[in-house]
C-alpha positions in Angstrom: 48.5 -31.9 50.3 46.6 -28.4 50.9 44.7 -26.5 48.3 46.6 -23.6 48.0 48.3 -21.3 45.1 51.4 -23.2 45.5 49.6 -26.1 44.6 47.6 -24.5 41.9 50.6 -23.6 40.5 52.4 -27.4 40.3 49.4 -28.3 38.3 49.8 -25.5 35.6 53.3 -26.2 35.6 52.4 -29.8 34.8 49.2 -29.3 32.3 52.1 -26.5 30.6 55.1 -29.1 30.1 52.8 -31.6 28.8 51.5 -29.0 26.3 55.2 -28.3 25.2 56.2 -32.2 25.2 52.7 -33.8 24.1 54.1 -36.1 20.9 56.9 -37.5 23.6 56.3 -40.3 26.7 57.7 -37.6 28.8 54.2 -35.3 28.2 52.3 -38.1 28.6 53.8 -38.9 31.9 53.6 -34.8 32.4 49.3 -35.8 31.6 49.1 -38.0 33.9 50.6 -36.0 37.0 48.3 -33.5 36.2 45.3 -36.1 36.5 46.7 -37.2 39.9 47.7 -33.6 41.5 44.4 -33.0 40.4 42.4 -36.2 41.9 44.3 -37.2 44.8 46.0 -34.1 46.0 43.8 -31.2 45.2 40.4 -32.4 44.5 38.1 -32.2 47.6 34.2 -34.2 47.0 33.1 -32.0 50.0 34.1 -28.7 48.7 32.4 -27.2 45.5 33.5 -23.9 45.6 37.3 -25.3 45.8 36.3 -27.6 43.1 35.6 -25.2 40.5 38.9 -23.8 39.6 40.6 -26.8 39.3 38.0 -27.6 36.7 38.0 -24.9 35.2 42.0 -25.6 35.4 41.2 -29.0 33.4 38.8 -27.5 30.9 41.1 -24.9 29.8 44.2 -27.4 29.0 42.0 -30.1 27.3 40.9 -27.5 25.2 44.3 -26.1 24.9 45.6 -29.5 23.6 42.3 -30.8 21.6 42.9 -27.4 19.4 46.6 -28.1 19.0 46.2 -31.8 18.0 43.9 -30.1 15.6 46.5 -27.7 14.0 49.1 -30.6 13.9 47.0 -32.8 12.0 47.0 -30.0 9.2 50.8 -30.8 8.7 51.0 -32.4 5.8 53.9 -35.4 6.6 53.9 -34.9 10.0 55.9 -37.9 12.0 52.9 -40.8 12.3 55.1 -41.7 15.1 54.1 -38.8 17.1 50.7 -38.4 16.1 50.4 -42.2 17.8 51.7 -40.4 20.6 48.5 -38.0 20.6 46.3 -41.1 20.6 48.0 -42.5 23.7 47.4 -39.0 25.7 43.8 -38.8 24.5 43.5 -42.3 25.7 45.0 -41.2 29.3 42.6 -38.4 29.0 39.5 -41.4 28.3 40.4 -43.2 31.1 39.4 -40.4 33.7 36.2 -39.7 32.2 34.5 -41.4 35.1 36.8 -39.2 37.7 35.9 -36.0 35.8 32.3 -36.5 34.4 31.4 -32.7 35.0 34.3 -31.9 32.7 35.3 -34.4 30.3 31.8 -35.8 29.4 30.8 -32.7 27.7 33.5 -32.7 25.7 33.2 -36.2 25.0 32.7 -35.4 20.9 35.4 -33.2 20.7 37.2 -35.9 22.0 36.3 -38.5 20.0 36.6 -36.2 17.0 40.0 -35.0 17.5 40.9 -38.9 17.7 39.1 -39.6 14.5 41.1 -36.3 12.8 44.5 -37.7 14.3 43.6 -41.1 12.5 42.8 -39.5 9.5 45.6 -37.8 9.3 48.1 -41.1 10.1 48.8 -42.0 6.8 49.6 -45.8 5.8 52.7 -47.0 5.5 52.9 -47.7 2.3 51.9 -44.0 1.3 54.6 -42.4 3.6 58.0 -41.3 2.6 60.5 -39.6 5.2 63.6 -38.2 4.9 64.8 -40.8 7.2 63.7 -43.7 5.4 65.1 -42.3 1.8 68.6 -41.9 4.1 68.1 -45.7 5.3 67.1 -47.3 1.8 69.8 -45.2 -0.2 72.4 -48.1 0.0 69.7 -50.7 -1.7 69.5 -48.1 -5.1 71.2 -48.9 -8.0 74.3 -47.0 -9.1 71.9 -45.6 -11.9 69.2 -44.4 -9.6 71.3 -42.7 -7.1 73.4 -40.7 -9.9 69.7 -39.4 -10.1 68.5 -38.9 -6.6 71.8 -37.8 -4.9 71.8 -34.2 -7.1 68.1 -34.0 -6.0 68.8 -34.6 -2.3 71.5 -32.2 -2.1 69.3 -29.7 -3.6 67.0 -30.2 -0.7 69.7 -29.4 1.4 70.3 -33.0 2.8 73.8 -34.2 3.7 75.7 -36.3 1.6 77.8 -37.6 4.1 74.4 -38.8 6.0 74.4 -41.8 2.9 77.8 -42.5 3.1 77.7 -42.9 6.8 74.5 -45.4 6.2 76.2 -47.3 3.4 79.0 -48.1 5.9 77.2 -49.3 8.9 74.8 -50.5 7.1 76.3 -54.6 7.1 77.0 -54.7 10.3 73.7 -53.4 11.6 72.0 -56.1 9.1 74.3 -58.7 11.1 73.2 -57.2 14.4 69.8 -57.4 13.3 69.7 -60.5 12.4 71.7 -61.6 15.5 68.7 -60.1 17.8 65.8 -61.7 16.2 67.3 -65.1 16.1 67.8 -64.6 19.7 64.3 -63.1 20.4 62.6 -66.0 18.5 64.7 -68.6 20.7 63.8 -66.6 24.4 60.3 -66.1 22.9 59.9 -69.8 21.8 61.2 -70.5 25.4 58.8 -68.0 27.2 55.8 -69.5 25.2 57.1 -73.3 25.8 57.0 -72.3 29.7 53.1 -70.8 29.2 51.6 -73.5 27.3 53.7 -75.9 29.8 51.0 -75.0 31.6 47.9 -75.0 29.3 45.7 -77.6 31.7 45.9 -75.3 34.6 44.3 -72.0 32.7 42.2 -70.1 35.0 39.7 -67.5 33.5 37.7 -64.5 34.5 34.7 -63.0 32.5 33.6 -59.8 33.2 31.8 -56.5 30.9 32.4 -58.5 27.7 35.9 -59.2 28.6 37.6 -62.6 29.0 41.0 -62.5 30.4 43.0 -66.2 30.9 46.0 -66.2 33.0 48.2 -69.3 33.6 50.7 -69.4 37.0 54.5 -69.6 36.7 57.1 -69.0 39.0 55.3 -67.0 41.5 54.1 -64.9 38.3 50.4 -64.5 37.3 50.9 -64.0 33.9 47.7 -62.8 31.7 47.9 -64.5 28.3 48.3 -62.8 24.9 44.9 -62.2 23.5 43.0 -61.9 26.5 40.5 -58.6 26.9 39.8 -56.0 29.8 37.1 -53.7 30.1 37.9 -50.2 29.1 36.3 -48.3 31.4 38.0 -47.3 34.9 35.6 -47.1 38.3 36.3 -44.9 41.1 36.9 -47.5 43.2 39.5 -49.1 41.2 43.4 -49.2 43.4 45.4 -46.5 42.6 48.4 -49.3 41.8 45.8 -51.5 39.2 45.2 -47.3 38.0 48.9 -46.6 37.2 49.5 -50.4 35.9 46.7 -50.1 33.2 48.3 -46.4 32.0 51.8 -47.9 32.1 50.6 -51.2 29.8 48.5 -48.5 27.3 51.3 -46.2 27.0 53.6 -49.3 25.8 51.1 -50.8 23.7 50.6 -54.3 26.0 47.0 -53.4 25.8 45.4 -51.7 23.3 41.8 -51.0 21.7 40.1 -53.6 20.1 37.7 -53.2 16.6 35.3 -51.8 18.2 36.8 -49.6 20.5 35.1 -51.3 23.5 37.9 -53.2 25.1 41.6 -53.5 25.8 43.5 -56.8 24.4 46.6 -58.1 25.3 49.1 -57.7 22.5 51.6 -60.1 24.7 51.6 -62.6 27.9 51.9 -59.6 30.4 53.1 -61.0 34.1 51.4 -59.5 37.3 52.8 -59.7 41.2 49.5 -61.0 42.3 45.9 -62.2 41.0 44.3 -58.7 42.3 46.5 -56.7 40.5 45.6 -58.4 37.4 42.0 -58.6 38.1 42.2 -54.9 38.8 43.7 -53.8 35.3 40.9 -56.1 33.7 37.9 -55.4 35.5 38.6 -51.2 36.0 37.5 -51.8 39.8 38.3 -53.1 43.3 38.5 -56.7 43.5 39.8 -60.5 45.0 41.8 -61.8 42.2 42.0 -65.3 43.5 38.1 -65.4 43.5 37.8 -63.8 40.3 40.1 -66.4 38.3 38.8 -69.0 40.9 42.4 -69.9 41.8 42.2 -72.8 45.0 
């Protein structure tokens, strides 16, 4: 692809429906064209005056969306849900710190501020009370206590009808429920039967702090539950170990340790091969089988 205004003008597109679709997966997927239009389309190492706009491009959206994280955040209630969803795109944004040093170092603090604000402003569970969940919990009050609320509700302008549609779904969604986690905990006993079927033939690979154990089954390389990956990203690390990493973040299969200095498995995540796995842990180019010393 040519740097040329057509060109240009996919990438504002794509920096522009992020912007209007940043708390959903669909912005983040929106992010993270932008990042590759940019890198491997449009970016040209040999070419500084063609470099400049395009970061000035970059500067002006992360910006754009640090300052409207910002303004969220002063919502008082706002959906914890999709402030999680800002942390996932500031995490996309982390991960190309390395491609983008003349940019996104600078604004490393503002960064790492915005993420502490959007923390801040999560609020625990315990604390947080939606209209939603008074909707879903209205069937467990007593008579007594919803010839109080229901009055208040309506005077909030909430349907009525929204309860009485909860109250009568609401067994057989318990039964359905319950019917999927009885079946979960059997395929999930199964899966980790299978795993530690395998237990004496663990192979491990160290690398930047990280310890990563993966056990072989059925032409799968699956990386155990627990195991760490190092969080930053090197150039030379394949585009498809690249795009493998973003899709386990977005879906929580890896996330953030304590200390912010690693990525841990939150679940036995399979790979196609022992490069593609060593790729996603180590953040560069490398021979999986010699990695996890695999004979």
């Amino acid at each position: 692809m040519s740097y040329n205004n057509s060109n240009i003008l996919e990438v504002h597109r794509s920096f522009d429906h992020f912007l209007n679709n940043m708390t959903t997966i669909t912005g983040i997927q929106s992010l993270k064209k932008s990042f590759e239009l940019i890198e491997y389309h449009l970016w040209n190492e040999d070419d500084h005056v063609e470099k400049k706009p395009l970061m000035n491009i970059l500067e002006t959206y992360i910006n754009r969306f640090l300052n409207e994280c910002k303004e969220i955040c002063e919502i008082q209630n706002y959906d914890p849900d999709l402030l999680e969803m800002l942390k996932e795109s500031i995490e996309l944004i982390r991960s190309y710190e390395n491609t983008f040093k003349s940019i996104l170092k600078p604004l490393k603090p503002e960064i790492d501020e915005t993420l502490n604000t959007i923390n801040k402003a999560i609020p625990k569970e315990e604390e947080y009370i939606s209209i939603n969940q008074i909707v879903k919990n209205y069937h467990e009050f007593s008579k007594e206590e919803k010839d109080i609320c229901l009055p208040l509700l309506k005077a909030l302008g909430i349907n009525p009808n929204l309860f009485r549609y909860r109250e009568n779904r609401y067994e057989k969604k318990k039964t359905d429920i319950e019917h999927k986690k009885t079946k979960g905990k059997r395929k999930e006993a199964k899966q980790n039967r299978a795993v530690c079927s395998d237990k004496n033939n663990v192979y491990e690979y160290r690398i930047g702090g990280a310890i990563a154990k993966m056990v072989i089954k059925g032409g799968s390389y699956i990386i155990l539950k627990g195991s760490t990956a190092v969080k930053e990203n090197k150039t030379s690390m394949p585009e498809s170990s690249r795009q493998e990493k973003i899709e386990l973040i977005s879906f929580r299969k890896m996330i953030l340790n304590e200390d912010g200095d690693l990525y841990i498995f939150t679940e036995n995540v399979p790979f196609s091969s022992p490069s593609m796995a060593s790729g996603v842990i180590s953040g560069t180019s490398t021979n999986g089988r010699l990695c996890f010393n695999i004979k």
